[in-house]
C-alpha positions as CSV (number, residue, x, y, z in Angstrom):
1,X,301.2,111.3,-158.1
2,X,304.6,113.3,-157.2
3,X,304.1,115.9,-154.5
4,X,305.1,119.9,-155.4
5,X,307.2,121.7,-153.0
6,X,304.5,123.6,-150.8
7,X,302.6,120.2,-150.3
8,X,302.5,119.0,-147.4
9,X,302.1,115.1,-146.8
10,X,300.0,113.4,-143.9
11,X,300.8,109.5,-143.7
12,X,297.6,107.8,-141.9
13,X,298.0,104.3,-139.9
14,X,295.0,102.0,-140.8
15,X,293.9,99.9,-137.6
16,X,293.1,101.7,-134.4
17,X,293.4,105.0,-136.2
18,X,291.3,105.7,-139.3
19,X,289.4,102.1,-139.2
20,X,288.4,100.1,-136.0
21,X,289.2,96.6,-138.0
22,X,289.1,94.7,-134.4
23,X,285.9,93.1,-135.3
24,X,286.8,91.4,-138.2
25,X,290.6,91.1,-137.2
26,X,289.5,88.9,-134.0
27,X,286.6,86.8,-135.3
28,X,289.3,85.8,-138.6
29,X,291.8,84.6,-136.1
30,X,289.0,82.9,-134.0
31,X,288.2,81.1,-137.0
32,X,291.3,80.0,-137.8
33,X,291.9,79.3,-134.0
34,X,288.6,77.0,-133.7
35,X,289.7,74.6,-136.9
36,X,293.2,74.2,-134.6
37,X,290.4,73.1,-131.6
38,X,291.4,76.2,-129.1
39,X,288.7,78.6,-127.6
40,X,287.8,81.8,-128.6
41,X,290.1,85.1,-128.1
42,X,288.5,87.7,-126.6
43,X,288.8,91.5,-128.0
44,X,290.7,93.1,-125.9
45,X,293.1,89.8,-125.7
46,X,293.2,90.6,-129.8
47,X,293.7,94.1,-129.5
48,X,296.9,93.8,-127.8
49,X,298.0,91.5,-130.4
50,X,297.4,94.4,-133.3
51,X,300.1,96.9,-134.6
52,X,302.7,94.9,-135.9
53,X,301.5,92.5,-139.0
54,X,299.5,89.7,-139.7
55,X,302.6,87.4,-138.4
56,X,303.2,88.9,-135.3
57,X,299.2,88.8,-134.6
58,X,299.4,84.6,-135.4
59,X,302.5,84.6,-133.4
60,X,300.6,86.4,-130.7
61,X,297.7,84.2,-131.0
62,X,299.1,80.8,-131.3
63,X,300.7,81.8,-128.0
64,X,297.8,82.9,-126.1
65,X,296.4,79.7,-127.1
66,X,299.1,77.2,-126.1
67,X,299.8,76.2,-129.8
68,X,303.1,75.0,-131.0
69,X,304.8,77.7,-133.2
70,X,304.9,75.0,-135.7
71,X,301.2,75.7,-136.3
72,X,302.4,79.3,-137.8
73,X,303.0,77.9,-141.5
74,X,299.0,76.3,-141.3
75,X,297.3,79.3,-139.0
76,X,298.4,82.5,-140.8
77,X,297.9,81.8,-144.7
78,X,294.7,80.0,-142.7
79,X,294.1,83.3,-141.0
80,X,295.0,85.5,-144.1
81,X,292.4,83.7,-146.3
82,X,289.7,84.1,-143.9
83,X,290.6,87.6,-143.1
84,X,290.9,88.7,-146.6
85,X,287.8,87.3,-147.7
86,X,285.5,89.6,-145.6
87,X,287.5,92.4,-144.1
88,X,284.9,94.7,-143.6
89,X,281.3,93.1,-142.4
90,X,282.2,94.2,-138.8
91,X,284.6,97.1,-139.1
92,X,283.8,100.4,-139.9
93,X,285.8,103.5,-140.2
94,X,285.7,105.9,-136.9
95,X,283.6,108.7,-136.7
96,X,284.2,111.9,-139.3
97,X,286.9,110.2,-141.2
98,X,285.7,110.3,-144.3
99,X,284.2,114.1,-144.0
100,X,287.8,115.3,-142.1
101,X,290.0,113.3,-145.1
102,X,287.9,115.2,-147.3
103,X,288.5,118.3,-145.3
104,X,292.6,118.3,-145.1
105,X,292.3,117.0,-149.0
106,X,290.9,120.3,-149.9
107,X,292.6,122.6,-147.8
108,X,296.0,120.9,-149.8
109,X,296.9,117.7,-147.7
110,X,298.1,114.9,-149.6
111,X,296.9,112.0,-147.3
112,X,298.8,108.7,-147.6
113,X,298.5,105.3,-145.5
114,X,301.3,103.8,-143.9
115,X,300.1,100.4,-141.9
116,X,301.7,97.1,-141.1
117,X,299.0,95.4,-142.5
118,X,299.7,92.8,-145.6
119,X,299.5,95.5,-148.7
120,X,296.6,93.4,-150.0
121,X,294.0,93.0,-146.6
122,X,294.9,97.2,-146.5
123,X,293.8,97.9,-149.8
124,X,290.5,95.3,-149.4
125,X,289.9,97.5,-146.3
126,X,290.4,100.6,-147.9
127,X,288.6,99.8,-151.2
128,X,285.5,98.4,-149.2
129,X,284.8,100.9,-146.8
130,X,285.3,103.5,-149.8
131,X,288.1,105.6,-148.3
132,X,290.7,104.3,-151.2
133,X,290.0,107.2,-153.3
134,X,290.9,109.8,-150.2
135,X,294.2,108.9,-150.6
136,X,297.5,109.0,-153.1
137,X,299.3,106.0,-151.6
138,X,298.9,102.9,-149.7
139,X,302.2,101.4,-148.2
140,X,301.7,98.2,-146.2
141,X,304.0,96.1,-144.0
142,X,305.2,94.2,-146.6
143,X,305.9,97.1,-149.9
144,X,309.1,97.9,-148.7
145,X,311.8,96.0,-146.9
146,X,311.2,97.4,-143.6
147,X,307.9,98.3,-141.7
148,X,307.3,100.4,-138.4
149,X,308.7,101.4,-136.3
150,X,311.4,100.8,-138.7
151,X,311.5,104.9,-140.4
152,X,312.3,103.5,-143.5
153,X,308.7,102.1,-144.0
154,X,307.7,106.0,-143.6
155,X,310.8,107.5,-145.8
156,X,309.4,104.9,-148.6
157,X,306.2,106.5,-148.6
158,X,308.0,109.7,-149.0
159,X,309.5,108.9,-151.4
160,X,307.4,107.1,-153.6
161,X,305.4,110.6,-153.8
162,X,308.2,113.1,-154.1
163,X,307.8,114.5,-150.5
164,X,309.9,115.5,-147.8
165,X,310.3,114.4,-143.7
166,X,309.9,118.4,-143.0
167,X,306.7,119.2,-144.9
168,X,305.5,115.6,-143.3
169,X,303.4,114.6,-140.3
170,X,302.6,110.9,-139.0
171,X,299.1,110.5,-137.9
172,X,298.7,107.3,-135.9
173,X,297.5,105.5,-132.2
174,X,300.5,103.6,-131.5
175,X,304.0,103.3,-130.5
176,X,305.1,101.8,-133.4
177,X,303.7,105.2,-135.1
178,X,305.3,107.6,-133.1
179,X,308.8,106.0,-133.0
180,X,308.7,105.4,-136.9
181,X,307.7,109.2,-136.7
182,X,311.2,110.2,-134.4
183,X,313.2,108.0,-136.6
184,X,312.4,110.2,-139.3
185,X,312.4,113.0,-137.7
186,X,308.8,114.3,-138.7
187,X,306.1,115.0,-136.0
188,X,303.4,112.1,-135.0
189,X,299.8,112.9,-133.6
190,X,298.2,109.9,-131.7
191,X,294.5,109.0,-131.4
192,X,293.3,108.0,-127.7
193,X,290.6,106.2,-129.3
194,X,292.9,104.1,-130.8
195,X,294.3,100.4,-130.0
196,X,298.0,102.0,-128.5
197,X,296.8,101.5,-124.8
198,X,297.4,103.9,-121.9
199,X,301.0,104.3,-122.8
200,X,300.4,106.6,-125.1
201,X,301.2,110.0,-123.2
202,X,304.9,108.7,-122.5
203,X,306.0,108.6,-126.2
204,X,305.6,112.3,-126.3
205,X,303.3,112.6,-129.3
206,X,302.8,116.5,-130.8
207,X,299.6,116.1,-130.0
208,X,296.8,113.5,-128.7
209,X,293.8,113.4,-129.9
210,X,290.0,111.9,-128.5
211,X,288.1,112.6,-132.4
212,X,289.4,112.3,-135.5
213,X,287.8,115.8,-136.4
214,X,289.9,117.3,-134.3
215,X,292.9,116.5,-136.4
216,X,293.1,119.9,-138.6
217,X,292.3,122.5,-136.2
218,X,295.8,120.4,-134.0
219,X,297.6,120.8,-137.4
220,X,296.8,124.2,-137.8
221,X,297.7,124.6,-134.0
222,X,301.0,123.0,-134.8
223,X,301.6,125.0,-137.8
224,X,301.7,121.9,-140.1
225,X,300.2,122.8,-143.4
226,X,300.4,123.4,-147.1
C-alpha cells in the first residue's frame, strides 16, 4: 500500500524495540552451540551480540566460544533452523505495543518495520505474536542490498510505500538505528528499554524513551505527524 502525501511514515526496529526476542534468540544459539560441545552463553553475553543479523550474532558467538570461523557454514543455517522453528515461546512484545501501534495507526501513522533480522525469522515473529497486521511493510536485513546502519535499508522501505525521508521518523534502541536514521536524514527516537546499552545518549537521538506508550505524546512533542 502506497502512502498519500500528508502521511506520515514511522519505521519500527524489531529486537530490543517493539519485541524483547532475547529469550528465544539466546537459547537457539545455545542449542546450536551445545551440538558444537561449547557451554552455554549467557543473556547479557547474547544481547551484545544482537543488532546486526543472524551472521554477525554466529560470528559473535562462535567467538565468545573459542570456535574456528570455519564452524560458520554448520552453526548459522544450524542456528537459523532452530531459531525459526519456535521464535516466539519465550519472547514477547514490550509492554503497550500492540495498544500504542494501534493508537498512531488511527491517528494516521503508517507503521513499517525495518530490522536486520533474516526477512523470514521477522515475519515468524511478527505473524506469531500477532503484530503482523499493525503494519504495511516488513523490510529485513536481507530484502534489499544494504541493511543498517547502511540508510539505504531505510530509503527502501520508503520507497517501497511511496513515502518520503521528511514526513519519516526512525523508531529504534540502537546505534545502528539512529545512524541509519542521520544517513537519511530523518529523525530517530531510541528506547532505553532496549538492547543499545548505555551508549545511547551520545548518538543524539530526538528523543529517548523508558515506555513504548510514551512514543505519540514525543511525536506530537516533536511535531512529527500526519
Amino acid at each position: 500500500m502506497a502512502c498519500g502525501m500528508d502521511d506520515f511514515l514511522l519505521l519500527f526496529d524489531l529486537d530490543g524495540t517493539l519485541v524483547d526476542t532475547l529469550p528465544d534468540l539466546r537459547s537457539a544459539l545455545n542449542e546450536a552451540l551445545a551440538e558444537r560441545g561449547r557451554p552455554p552463553l549467557t543473556g547479557a553475553q547474547v544481547m551484545a551480540m544482537i543488532g546486526d543479523g543472524a551472521a554477525a550474532l554466529v560470528e559473535r558467538a562462535l567467538a565468545a566460544s573459542a570456535l574456528e570461523p570455519a564452524e560458520m557454514g554448520f552453526l548459522l543455517p544450524r542456528f537459523l533452523e532452530i531459531y525459526e522453528r519456535r521464535p516466539t515461546c519465550l519472547s514477547r512484545p514490550y509492554p503497550a505495543v500492540a495498544e500504542t501501534l494501534v493508537t498512531l495507526r488511527r491517528r494516521g501513522y503508517r507503521t513499517a518495520v525495518c530490522t536486520n533480522k533474516p526477512q523470514h525469522a521477522a515475519e515468524l515473529v511478527l505473524r506469531e505474536l500477532e503484530l503482523d497486521r499493525l503494519f504495511d511493510a516488513v523490510a529485513g536485513g536481507d530484502r534489499f542490498t544494504a541493511k543498517k546502519p547502511d540508510p539505504r535499508h531505510l530509503l527502501g522501505v520508503l520507497s517501497l510505500l511511496g513515502g518520503k525521508a521528511e514526513r519519516a521518523a526512525m523508531v529504534g534502541d540502537n546505534a545502528n538505528d539512529a545512524r541509519a536514521a542521520r544517513a537519511a536524514a530523518m529523525p530517530v527516537l531510541l528506547m532505553r528499554y532496549g538492547y543499545g546499552g548505555s551508549g545511547l545518549k551520545a548518538l543524539g537521538a530526538d528523543a529517548l524513551l523508558d515506555r513504548f506508550a510514551d512514543l505519540p505524546a514525543a511525536l506530537e512533542r516533536l511535531g512529527l505527524g500526519p
